[in-house]
C-alpha positions, 0 to 999 in steps of 0.5 A: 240902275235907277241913275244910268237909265236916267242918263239914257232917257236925257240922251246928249244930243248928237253935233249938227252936221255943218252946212255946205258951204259956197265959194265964189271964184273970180278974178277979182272981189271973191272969196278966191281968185283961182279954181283950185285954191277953192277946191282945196278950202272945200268940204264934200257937199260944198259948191265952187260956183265961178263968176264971170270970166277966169283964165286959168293955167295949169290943171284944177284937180277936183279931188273931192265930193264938191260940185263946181258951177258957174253963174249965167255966161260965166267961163273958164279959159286954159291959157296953158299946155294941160288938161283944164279940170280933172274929176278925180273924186266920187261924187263930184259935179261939173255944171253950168259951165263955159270952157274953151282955151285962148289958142288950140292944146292937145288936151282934153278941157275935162279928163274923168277919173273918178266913179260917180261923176256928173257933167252937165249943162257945160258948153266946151269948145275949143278955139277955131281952127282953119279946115281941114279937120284932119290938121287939127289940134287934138283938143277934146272936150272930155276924157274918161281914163280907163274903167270908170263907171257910173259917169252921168254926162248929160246937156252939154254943148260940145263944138270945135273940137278934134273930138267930142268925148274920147272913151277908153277902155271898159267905162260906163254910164249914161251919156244923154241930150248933148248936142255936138257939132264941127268937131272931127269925131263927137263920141270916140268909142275904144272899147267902152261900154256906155249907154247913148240916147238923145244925143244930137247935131247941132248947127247943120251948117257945121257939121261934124266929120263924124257922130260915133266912132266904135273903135276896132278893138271894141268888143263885139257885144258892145255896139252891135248895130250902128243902125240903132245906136244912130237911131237913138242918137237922132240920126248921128252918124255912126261908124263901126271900124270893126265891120265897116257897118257905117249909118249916116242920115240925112241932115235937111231935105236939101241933102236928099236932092240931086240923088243925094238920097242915094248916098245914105246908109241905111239906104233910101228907095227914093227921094221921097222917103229921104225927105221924110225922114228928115222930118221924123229925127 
């Protein structure tokens, strides 16, 4: 009894839990020259960190619990016909990040696919593509497949695009502080379920076609005012394909000009009140 007690009380000390590790991608004089064979050498908890500009060809699957960022300017260029990164594992991170194509793909540059994931701080853009938008190229910024819950995307700058984020069925989480201009539809609602605040336009002289677009297949609960969901957007657009209900602001003073007060949605009693209300978005 005597010697086992002794034992207990030395205790054997439990291995240390291995540091997170770094890995640095570039094209040359890195730890790695493409995304993906960084991703695979990881650990959950690692950090892929990208340096400078890389062309990438083909799709990155983020398959585990890694975070994935960029140095200053740093960018990522789809030079191929596929999604360009999927975040196909809980926990995973996206941030700091640079990602456009080097001619317009109908795909989108992030497709989610995984609870708990975290985009942030990214610029994504697509290529330009001569007006009408209505003729563009289907790329999309971000994807979300079906059911995903607890998606964080927040700070991103979205811009050039067909559309923003495409959002199917039944996912959730919070989608916050993105700025989204010249894109044909920014937030493309087909019956999901996420919480939008702070979300705003971005170059006036840009715009987009539209800010959100509830899809009619929406359920009725979801999105019930497209009045609020503009006003907790910062005056984006909002179209609800359900009911017609449609919400535009004014973008500057100027638009109020001419009776162009008159064609906004909640209406203006005069130009005045127009005007004002650029002043408070």
């Amino acid at each position: 009894m005597l010697l086992a007690a002794g034992f207990a009380g030395a205790g054997i000390a439990a291995p240390a839990a291995s540091a997170a590790a770094l890995h640095s991608v570039c094209a040359e004089g890195c730890s790695f020259t493409s995304l993906q064979s960084a991703v695979d050498a990881s650990q959950p908890g690692d950090t892929i960190r990208v340096e400078g500009d890389l062309a990438v060809s083909g799709t990155t699957t983020v398959n585990k619990a890694v975070t994935v960022t960029g140095t200053s300017g740093a960018a990522l260029t789809q030079t191929s016909n596929a999604i360009t990164i999927l975040m196909a594992a809980a926990g995973s991170s996206l941030t700091g990040l640079t990602i456009t194509s080097d001619v317009p793909y109908a795909r989108e540059f992030v497709q989610v696919g995984a609870a708990d994931v975290t985009i942030s701080g990214n610029t994504i853009h697509g290529p330009a593509q001569a007006l009408p938008m209505s003729g563009w190229t289907g790329n999309r910024a971000v994807v979300t497949q079906g059911n995903i819950t607890n998606l964080t995307l927040s700070g991103n700058t979205f811009h050039s695009l067909r559309s923003g984020a495409y959002l199917n069925p039944n996912g959730s989480g919070l989608i916050e502080g993105n700025t989204v201009y010249n894109t044909k539809g920014d937030f493309l609602i087909d019956n999901a379920n996420f919480t939008f605040t702070g979300n705003q336009r971005g170059d006036a002289s840009k715009p987009s076609e539209w800010g959100f677009v509830v899809f009619a297949n929406t359920s009725a609960d979801r999105y019930p005012s497209m009045t609020a969901l503009s006003s907790a957007n910062n005056g984006m657009s909002a179209w609800d394909q359900r009911t017609g209900e449609k919400a535009v602001a004014p973008l500057t003073a100027g638009d109020c000009k001419d009776a162009g007060w008159k064609t906004f949605s909640p209406a203006f009693s005069n130009q005045g009140q127009c005007v004002k209300s650029t002043k408070t978005q």
